[in-house]
C-alpha positions as CSV (number, residue, x, y, z in Angstrom):
1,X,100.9,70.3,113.1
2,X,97.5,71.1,112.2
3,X,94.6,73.8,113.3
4,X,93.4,71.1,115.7
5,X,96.6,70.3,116.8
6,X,97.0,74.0,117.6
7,X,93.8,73.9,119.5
8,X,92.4,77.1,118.1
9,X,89.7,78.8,119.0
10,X,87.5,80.9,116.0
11,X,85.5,83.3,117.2
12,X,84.2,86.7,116.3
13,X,86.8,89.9,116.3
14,X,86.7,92.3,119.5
15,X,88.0,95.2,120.1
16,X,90.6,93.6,122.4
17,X,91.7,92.1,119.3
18,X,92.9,95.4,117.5
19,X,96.2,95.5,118.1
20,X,97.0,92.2,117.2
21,X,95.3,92.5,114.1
22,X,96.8,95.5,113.4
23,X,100.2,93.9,114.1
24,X,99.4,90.8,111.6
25,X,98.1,92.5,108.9
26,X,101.4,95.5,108.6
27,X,103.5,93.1,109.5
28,X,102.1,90.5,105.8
29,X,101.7,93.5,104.0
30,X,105.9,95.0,104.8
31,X,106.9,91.3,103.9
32,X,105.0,90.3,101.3
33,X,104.2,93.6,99.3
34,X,107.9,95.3,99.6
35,X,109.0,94.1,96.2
36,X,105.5,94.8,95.1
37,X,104.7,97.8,96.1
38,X,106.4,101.3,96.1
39,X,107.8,102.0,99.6
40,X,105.8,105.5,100.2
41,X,102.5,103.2,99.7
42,X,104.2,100.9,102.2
43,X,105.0,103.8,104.9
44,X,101.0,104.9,105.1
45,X,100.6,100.9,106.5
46,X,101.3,101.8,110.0
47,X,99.9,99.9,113.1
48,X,97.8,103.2,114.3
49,X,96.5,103.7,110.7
50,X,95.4,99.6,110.4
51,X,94.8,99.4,114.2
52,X,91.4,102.0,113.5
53,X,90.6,100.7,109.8
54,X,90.2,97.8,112.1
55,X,88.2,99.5,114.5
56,X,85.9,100.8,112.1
57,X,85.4,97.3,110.9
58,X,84.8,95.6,114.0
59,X,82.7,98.3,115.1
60,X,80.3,97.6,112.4
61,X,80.6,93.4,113.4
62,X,77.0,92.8,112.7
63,X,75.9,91.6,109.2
64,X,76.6,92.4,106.5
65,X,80.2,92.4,107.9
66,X,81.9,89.4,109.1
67,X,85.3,89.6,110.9
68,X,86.9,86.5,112.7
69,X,89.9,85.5,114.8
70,X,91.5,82.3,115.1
71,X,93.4,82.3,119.1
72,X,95.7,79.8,120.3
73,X,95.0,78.2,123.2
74,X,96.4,81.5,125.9
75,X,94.3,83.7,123.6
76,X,96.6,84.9,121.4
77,X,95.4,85.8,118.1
78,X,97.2,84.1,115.4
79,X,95.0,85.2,112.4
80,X,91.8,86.6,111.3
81,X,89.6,86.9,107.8
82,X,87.1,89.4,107.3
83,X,83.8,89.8,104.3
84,X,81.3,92.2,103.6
85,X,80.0,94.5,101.1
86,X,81.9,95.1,97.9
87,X,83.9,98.3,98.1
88,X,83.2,99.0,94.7
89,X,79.6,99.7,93.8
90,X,80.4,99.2,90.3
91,X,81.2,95.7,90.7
92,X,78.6,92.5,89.6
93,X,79.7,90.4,92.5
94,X,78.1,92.3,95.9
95,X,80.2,90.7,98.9
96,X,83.9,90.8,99.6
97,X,86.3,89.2,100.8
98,X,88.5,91.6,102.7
99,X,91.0,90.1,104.4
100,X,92.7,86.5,105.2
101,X,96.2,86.9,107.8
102,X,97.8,84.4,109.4
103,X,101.0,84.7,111.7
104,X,104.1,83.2,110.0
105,X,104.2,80.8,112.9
106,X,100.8,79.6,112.2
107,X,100.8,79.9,108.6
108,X,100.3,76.4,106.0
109,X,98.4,74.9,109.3
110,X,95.1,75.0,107.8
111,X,94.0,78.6,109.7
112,X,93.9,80.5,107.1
113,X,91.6,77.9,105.5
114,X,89.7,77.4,108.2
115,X,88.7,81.0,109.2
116,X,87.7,81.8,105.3
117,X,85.4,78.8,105.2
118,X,83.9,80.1,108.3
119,X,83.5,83.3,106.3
120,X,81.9,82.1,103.3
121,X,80.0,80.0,105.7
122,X,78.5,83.2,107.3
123,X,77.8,84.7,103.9
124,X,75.9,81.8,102.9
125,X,74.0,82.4,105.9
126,X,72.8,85.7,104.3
127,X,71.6,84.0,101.5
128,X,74.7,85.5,99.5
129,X,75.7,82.9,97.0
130,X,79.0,85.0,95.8
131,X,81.8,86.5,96.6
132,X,85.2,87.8,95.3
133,X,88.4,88.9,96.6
134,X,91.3,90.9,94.9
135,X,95.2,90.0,95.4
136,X,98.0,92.2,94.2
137,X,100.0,90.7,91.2
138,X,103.0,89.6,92.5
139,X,101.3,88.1,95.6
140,X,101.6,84.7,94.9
141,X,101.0,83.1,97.6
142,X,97.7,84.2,98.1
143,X,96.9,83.7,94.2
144,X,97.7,80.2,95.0
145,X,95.7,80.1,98.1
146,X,92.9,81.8,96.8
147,X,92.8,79.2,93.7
148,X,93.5,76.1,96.2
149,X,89.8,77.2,98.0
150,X,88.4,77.5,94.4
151,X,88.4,80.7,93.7
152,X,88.7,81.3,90.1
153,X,90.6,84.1,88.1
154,X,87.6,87.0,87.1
155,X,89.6,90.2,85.7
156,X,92.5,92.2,86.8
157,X,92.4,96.3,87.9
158,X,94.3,98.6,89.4
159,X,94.5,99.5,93.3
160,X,93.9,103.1,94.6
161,X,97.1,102.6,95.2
162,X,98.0,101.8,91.7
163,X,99.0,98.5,92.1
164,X,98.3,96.3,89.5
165,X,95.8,93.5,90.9
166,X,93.8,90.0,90.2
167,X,90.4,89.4,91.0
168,X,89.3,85.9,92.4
169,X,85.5,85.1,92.5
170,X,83.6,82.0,94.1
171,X,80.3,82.3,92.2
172,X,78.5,79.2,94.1
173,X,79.2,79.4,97.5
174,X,76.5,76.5,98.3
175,X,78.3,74.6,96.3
176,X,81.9,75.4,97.3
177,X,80.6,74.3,101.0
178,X,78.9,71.3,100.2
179,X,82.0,69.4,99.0
């Protein structure tokens, strides 16, 4: 089954969408990050604490800051993918790639894909030709993600958190899009 098969709808995020977002995004992180990460970072992920990072996000949902939702066909969201400014002022590439979540049920149906063109797609708009994303080590599924919608290895750092982490950067955009 694919994204069309799933008849998805991409739109942008809404407040009515919070929760579920919130739900999808704790719920990656606890699977994904619990070998990864040490469980007191893991305990400050709770759906209240993501639910108003969310908020905050969404609340801001006019460019520069970019945060979709793919829903299935009785509006339930099954993923979303958000970009904006870099959090890191220090950084030479200005727009980032926050977030890309997809339900388990949905996942490897091309929605993830989907919703993170769309994103690059409104960057481009913007006349922003670059953008970069950073992925725990250890997350290897969305290294190999990231490097399947050719984004290319920049540098590693270190989370707030401390996590050790990998940069991925797509430095022409334009061309990215036009293939």
């Amino acid at each position: 089954m694919t994204a069309q098969e799933l008849d998805c709808v991409i739109d942008r995020a809404t407040l009515d969408d919070l929760p579920a977002m919130a739900a999808i995004h704790v719920a990656g992180w606890k699977q994904v990050y619990r070998e990864i990460m040490p469980a007191d970072e893991l305990k400050k992920w709770t759906l209240d604490a993501r639910e108003q990072m969310w908020r905050d996000v969404v609340e801001q949902a006019s460019p520069p800051i970019h945060t979709l939702v793919a829903r299935d066909d009785h509006g339930a969201v099954l993923g979303f993918c958000s970009a904006g400014p870099s959090r890191d002022d220090s950084f030479p590439i200005k727009r980032e790639v926050y977030a890309v979540y997809v339900t388990p049920d949905a996942q490897r149906l091309g929605i993830g894909a989907t919703l993170f063109v769309l994103i690059l797609q409104a960057l481009k708009a913007e006349k922003i030709d670059h953008a970069y994303t950073w992925v725990p080590l250890g997350n290897t599924a969305a290294m190999d993600f990231f490097e399947s919608m050719g984004g290319v290895s920049i540098g590693e750092g270190v989370s707030p958190a401390g996590i050790p982490q990998v940069a991925y950067a797509w430095r022409n955009l334009a061309e990215l899009l036009d293939r």
